[in-house]
C-alpha positions in Angstrom: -38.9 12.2 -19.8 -39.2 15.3 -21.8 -36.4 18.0 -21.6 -39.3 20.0 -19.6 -40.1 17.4 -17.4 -36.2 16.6 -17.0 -35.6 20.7 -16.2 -38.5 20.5 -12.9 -37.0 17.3 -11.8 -33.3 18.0 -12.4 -34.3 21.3 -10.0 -35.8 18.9 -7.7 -32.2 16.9 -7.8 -29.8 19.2 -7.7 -32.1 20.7 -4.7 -32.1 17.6 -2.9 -28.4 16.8 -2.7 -27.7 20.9 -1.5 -30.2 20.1 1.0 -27.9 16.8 1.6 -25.0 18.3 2.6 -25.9 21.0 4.5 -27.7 18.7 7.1 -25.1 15.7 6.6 -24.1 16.2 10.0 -27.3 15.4 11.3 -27.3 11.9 10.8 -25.7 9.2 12.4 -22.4 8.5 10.7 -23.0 4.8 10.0 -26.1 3.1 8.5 -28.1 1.9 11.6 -29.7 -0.5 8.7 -29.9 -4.4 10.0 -29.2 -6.9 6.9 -32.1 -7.2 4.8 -33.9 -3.7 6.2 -33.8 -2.1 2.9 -34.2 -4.7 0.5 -37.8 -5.4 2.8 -38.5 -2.0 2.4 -38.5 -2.5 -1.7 -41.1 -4.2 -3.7 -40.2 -7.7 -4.3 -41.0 -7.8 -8.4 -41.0 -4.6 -10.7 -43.4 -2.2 -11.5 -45.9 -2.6 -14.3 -46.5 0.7 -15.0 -44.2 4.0 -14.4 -44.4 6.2 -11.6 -44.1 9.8 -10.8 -40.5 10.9 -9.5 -41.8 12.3 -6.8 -42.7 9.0 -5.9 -39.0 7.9 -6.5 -37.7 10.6 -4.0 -39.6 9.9 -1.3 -38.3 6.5 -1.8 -35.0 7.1 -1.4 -35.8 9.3 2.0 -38.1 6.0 3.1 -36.1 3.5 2.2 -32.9 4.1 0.8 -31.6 6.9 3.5 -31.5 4.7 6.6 -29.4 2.4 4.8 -27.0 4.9 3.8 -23.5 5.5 5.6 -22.5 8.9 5.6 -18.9 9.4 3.7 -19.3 13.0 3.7 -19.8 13.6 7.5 -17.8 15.4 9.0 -17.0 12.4 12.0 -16.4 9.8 9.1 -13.3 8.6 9.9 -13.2 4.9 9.1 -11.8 4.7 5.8 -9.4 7.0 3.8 -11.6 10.0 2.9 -14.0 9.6 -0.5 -14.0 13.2 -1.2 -17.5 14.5 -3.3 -17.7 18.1 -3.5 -19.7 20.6 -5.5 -17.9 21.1 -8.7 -17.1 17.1 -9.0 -20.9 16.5 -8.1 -22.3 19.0 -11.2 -19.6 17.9 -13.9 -20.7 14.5 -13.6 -23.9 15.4 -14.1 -22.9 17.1 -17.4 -20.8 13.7 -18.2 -24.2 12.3 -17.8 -26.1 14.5 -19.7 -23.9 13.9 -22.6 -23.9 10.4 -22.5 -20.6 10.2 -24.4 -18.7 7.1 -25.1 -15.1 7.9 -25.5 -13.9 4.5 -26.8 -11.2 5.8 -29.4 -10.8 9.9 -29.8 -12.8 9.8 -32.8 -16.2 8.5 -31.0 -15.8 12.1 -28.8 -12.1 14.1 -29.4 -12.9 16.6 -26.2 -13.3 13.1 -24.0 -9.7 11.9 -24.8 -8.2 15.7 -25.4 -9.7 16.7 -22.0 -8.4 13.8 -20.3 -4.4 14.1 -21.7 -4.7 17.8 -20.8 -6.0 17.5 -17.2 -3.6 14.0 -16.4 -1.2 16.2 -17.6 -2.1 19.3 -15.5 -2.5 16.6 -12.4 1.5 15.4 -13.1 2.7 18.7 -12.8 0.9 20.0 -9.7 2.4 16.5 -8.3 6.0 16.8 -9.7 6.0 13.9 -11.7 8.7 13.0 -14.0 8.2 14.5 -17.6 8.4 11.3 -19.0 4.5 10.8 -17.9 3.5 13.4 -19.6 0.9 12.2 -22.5 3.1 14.6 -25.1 6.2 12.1 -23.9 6.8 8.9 -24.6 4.4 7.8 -21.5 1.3 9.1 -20.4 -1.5 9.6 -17.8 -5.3 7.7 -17.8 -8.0 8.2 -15.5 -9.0 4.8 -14.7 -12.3 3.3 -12.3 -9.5 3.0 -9.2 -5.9 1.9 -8.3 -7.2 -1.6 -8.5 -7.9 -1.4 -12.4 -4.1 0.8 -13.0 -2.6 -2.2 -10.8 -3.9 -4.6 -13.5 -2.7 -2.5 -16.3 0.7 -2.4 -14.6 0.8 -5.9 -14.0 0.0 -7.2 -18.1 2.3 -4.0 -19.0 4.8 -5.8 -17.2 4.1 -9.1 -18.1 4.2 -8.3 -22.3 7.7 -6.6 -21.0 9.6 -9.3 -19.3 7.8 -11.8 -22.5 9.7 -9.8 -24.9 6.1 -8.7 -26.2 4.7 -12.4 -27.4 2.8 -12.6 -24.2 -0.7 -10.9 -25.0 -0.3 -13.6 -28.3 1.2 -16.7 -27.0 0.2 -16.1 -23.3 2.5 -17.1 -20.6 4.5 -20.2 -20.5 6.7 -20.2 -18.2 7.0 -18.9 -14.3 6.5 -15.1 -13.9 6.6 -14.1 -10.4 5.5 -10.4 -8.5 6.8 -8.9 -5.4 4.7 -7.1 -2.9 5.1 -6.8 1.2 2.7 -7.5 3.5 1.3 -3.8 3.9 0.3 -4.1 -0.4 -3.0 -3.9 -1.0 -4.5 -6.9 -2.0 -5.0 -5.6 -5.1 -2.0 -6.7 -6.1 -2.8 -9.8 -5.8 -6.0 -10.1 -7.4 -4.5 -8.3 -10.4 -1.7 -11.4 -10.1 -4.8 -13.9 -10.4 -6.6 -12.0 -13.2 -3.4 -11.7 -15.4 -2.9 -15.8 -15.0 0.7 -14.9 -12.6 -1.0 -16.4 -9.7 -1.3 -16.0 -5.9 1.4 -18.5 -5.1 3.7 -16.2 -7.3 3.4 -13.4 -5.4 6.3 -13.3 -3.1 5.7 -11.2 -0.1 8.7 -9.5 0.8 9.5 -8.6 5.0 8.7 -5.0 6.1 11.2 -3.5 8.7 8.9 -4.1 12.0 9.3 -0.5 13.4 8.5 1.7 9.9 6.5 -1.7 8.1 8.1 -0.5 4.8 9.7 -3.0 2.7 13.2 -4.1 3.0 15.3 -3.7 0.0 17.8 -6.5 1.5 15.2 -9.2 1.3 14.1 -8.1 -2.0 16.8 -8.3 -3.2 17.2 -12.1 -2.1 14.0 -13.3 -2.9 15.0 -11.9 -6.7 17.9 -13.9 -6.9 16.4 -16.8 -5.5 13.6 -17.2 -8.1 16.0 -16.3 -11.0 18.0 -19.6 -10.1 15.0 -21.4 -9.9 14.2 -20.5 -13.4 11.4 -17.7 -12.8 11.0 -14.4 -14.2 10.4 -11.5 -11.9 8.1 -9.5 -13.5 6.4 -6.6 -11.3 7.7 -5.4 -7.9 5.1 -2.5 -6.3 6.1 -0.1 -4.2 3.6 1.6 -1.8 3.8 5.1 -1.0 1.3 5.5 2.0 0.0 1.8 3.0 -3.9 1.6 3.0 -3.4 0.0 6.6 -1.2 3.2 8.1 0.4 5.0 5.6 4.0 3.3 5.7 6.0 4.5 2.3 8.4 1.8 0.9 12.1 3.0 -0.2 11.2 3.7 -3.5 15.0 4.7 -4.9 16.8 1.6 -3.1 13.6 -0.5 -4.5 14.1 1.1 -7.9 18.0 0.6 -8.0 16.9 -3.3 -7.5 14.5 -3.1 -10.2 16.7 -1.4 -12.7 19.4 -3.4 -12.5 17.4 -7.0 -12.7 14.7 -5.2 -15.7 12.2 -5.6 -14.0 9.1 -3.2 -13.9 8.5 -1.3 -11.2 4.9 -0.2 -10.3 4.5 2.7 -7.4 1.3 2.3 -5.9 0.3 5.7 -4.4 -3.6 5.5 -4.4 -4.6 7.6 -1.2 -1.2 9.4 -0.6 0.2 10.6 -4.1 -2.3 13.7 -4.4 -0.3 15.0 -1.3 2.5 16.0 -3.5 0.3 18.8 -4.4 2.0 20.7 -1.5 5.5 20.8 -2.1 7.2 20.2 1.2 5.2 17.2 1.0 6.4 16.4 -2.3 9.3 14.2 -0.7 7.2 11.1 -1.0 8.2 11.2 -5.0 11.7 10.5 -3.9 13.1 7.7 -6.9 10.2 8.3 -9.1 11.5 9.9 -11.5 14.5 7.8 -11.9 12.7 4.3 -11.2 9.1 4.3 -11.9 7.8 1.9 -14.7 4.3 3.0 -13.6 2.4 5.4 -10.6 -0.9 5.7 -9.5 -3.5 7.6 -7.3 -7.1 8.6 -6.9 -8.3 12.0 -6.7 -11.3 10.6 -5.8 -9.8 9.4 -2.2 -8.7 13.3 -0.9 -8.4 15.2 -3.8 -12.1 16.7 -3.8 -13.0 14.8 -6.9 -15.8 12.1 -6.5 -15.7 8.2 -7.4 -14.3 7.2 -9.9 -11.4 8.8 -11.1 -7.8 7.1 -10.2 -5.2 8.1 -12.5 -2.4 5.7 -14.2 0.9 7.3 -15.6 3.6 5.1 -17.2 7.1 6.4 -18.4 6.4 4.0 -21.3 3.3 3.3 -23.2 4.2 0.7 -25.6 4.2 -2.2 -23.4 0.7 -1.3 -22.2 -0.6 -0.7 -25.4 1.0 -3.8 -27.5 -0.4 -6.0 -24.0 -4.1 -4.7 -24.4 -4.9 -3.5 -28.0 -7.1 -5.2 -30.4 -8.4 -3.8 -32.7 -11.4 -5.2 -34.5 -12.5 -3.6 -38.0 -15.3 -1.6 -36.1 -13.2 0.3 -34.2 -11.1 1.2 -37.1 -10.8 5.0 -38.4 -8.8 7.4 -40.1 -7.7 9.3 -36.7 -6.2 6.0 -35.4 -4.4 5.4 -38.2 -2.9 8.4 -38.7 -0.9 7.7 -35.3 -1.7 11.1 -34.6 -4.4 10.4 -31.5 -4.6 8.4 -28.3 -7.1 6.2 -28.1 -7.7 4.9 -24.7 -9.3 2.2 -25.2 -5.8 0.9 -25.4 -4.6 2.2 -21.9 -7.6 0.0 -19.8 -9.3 -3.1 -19.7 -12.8 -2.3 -21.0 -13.5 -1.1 -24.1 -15.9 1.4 -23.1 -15.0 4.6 -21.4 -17.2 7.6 -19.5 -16.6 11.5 -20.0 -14.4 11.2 -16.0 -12.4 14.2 -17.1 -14.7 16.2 -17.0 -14.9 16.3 -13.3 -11.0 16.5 -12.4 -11.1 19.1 -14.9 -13.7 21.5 -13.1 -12.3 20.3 -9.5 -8.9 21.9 -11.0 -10.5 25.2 -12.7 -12.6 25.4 -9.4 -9.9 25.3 -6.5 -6.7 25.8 -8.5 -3.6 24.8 -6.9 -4.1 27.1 -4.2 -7.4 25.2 -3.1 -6.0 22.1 -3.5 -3.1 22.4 -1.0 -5.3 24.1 1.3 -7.1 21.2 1.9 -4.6 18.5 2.6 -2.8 20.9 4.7 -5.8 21.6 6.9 -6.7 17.5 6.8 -2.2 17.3 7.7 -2.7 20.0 10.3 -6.0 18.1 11.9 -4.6 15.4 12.4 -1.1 16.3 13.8 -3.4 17.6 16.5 -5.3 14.8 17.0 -1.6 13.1 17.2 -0.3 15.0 20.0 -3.5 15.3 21.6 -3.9 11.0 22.1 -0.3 11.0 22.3 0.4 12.8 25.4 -1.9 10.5 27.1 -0.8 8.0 29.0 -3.6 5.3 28.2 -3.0 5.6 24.6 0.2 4.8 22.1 0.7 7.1 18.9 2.3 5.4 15.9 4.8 7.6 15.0 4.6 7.8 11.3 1.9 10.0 10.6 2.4 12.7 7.4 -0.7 12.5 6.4 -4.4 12.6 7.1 -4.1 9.2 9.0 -3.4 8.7 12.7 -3.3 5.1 14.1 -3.3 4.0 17.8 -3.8 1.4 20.9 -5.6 2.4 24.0 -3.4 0.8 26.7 -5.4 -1.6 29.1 -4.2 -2.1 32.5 -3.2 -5.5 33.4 -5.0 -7.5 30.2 -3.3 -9.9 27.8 -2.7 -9.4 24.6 -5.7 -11.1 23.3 -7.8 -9.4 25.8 -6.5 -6.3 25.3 -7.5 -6.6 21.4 -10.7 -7.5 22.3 -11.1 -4.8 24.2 -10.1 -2.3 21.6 -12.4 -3.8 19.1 -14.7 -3.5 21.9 -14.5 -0.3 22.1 -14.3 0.7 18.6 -18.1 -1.2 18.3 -19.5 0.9 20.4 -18.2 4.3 19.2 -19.6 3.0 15.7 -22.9 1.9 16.9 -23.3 5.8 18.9 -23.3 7.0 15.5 -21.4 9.9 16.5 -18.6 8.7 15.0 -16.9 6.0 12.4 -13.5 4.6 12.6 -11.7 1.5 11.4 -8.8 -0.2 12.7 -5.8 -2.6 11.5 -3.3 -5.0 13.2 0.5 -4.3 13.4 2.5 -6.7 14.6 -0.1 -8.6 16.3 -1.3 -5.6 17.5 -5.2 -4.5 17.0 -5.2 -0.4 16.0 -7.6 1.8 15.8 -7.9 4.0 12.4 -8.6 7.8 12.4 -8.9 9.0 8.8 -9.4 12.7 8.4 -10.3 14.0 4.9 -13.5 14.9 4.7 -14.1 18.4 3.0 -16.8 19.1 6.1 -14.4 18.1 9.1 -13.3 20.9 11.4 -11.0 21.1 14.4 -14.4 21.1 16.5 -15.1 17.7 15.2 -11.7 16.1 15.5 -11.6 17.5 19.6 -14.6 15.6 20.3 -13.6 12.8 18.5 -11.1 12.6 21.0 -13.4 13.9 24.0 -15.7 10.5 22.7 -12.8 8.0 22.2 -10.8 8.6 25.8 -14.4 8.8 27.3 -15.6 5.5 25.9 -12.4 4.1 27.1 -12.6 5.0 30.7 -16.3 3.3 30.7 -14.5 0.4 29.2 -11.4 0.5 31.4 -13.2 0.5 34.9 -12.1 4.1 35.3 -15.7 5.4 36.0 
């Protein structure tokens, strides 16, 4: 493709995605795809010969579209919002265009210099401690997702607790993790990868009203593994639960953690980036004085498209001595000097993409004044929503909603408990396959919720009302009230 024929094209692109989102509302939220529709709709063996692009586009209208779920609509409310806007959108495409491979600072110094200035940037709007600053002795690092800065955290913590012999002589003895039962699995998987294992992974209780974890039983667990010879390695506290936004006690978790050495990861994926507004910035409560380690994802609701999660640690030697090799290839002057970061040495592949550049121009495009705006108007939506389902007397409210995140139960009249979660998965089926709408739902305490996850930069109050309007409607129908 020459740079002409990449200009026409490029036009045709860039027109096609505008177009995109201004008419996103008109399709149905979810795909309406049955398994196997688009893969039928695609030749079965490759082409010969090229094609036109032309060709290509009105393949992705054909086939690819109908296949598509919609995670900028404005009634996409299943999942914790996936925010792509404008600004995100074209600096990826300038990533792109520069194809740059930011390995060690010498291979590209603006893709590592970018990225400390704008983790940095990010750690102050948030009011993180200084100590993650990259001009500290920690730092920040835009990984793939909080699932990649969990496994960071966890062979950080490992080479820690190993007295730093672990990424040589790899691990020996019993390490063990603690998580609750609201931790994302992540935390698991991460235990697998690093060679901790599932069966380590102690799973502390959650207080059954709040579903945050209980410092008490921590605390017992801890002791109870140290006289069995184990090392506790990695507790993770949550700060806004992917299930419904429950926020551990980070402070009395930390005081635990301090006093046994052991490294505490704060897992703040969706709900961190709501420190951006300062009386929300409570949630950092014991970060400062506990944190080993924090994460979150602009790219869940802070306008900045997938992927870009960030990682800050207070202290970046154990990372670095658990995950640098360094081969004579990768060997130059700048590393050796001591006087660069080279991130290859903060993630698990070698190979890292220009992300920056995007959280960059999200930052330079909004400012802080942007940011807030939109988690407050996503905060203010769904308060509304809140009060709205819960002054209704066929629907329960959880209480703890601070953020973008509503849960609740329709109330059925004279079912069991088993029936009456059936019929709330019932009902949630059918206001996914209307494609009017899209939630999700969880279980808490036995009980099936439903899910309503507002963050989408197009949502406005008219579409959360008739969210509403839809759900209590659908639930008469079901409910034998008309």
């Amino acid at each position: 493709m020459t740079p002409d024929e990449f200009r026409q094209h490029g036009r045709q692109v860039v027109d096609w995605i505008a177009d995109y989102l201004e008419r996103v509302e008109s399709y149905p939220v979810r795909s309406q795809s049955a398994p196997g529709d688009v893969r039928a709709g695609l030749p079965a063996h490759p082409p010969e010969t090229g094609g036109s692009f032309d060709d290509l586009l009105a393949d992705v209208d054909r086939v690819l579209m109908p296949g598509v779920t919609h995670w900028q609509h404005p009634n996409f409310f299943a999942y914790f919002p996936a925010n792509a806007t404008g600004p995100a959108i074209l600096a990826d495409l300038l990533s792109s265009g520069l194809g740059v491979q930011g390995m060690v600072w010498a291979t590209s110094p603006a893709c590592t210099e970018l990225e400390t200035v704008v983790v940095d940037w990010l750690a102050e709007l948030l009011g993180l401690p200084a100590s993650f600053r990259t001009d500290s002795t920690g730092g920040g690092v835009i990984q793939d997702s909080a699932s990649s800065a969990a496994l960071v955290a966890v062979l950080s913590a490992l080479q820690r607790a190993g007295g730093g012999k672990i990424a040589d002589s790899g691990i020996t003895g019993r390490h063990t993790m603690y998580v609750s039962s609201q931790t994302h699995s992540a935390l698991e998987k991460a235990a697998r990868i690093a060679g901790i294992g599932s069966a380590n992974v102690r799973v502390v209780d959650v207080d059954p009203r709040t579903l945050a974890m209980r410092p008490e039983h921590l605390s017992a667990l801890i002791a109870e593994d140290v006289a069995a010879g184990a090392v506790p390695t990695l507790v993770c506290a949550t700060v806004g639960t992917t299930s419904t936004t429950a926020i551990d006690p980070v402070a009395a978790v930390g005081e635990i953690c301090r006093d046994r050495g052991i490294w505490l990861h704060i897992d703040a994926a969706y709900a961190g980036v709501a420190a951006v507004c300062p009386e929300l910035r409570w949630i950092n409560d014991g970060v400062a004085e506990y944190a080993d380690s924090y994460a979150t994802n602009p790219h869940k609701w802070l306008l900045t498209n997938f992927d870009c999660g960030v990682l800050w640690v207070a202290d970046r030697e154990p990372m670095i001595s658990a995950l640098s090799i360094l081969p004579e290839f990768l060997r130059t002057t700048a590393s050796a000097s001591g006087e660069v970061i080279d991130y290859r040495d903060w993630q698990i592949p070698l190979g890292r993409r220009f992300r920056s550049l995007k959280l960059w121009s999200v930052i330079r495009w909004y400012g802080a004044e942007g940011l807030r705006a939109h988690i407050r108007t996503c905060v203010a939506l769904a308060d509304e929503f809140a009060r709205l389902a819960g002054t209704d007397e066929d629907f329960e409210v959880r209480e703890h909603h601070p953020f973008g995140l509503v849960c609740l139960r329709p109330l059925w009249t004279s079912k069991s408990a088993d029936v009456a979660n059936e019929s709330t998965m019932a009902l949630m089926e059918r206001l996914n396959d209307s494609g009017a709408l899209y939630l999700s739902h969880t279980k808490v305490n036995g009980q099936v919720v439903l899910r309503m996850a507002i963050g989408a930069t197009t949502t406005e109050r008219r579409h959360v009302l008739d969210a509403w309007e839809r759900i209590r409607a659908e639930y008469r129908v079901l409910n034998g009230q008309r």
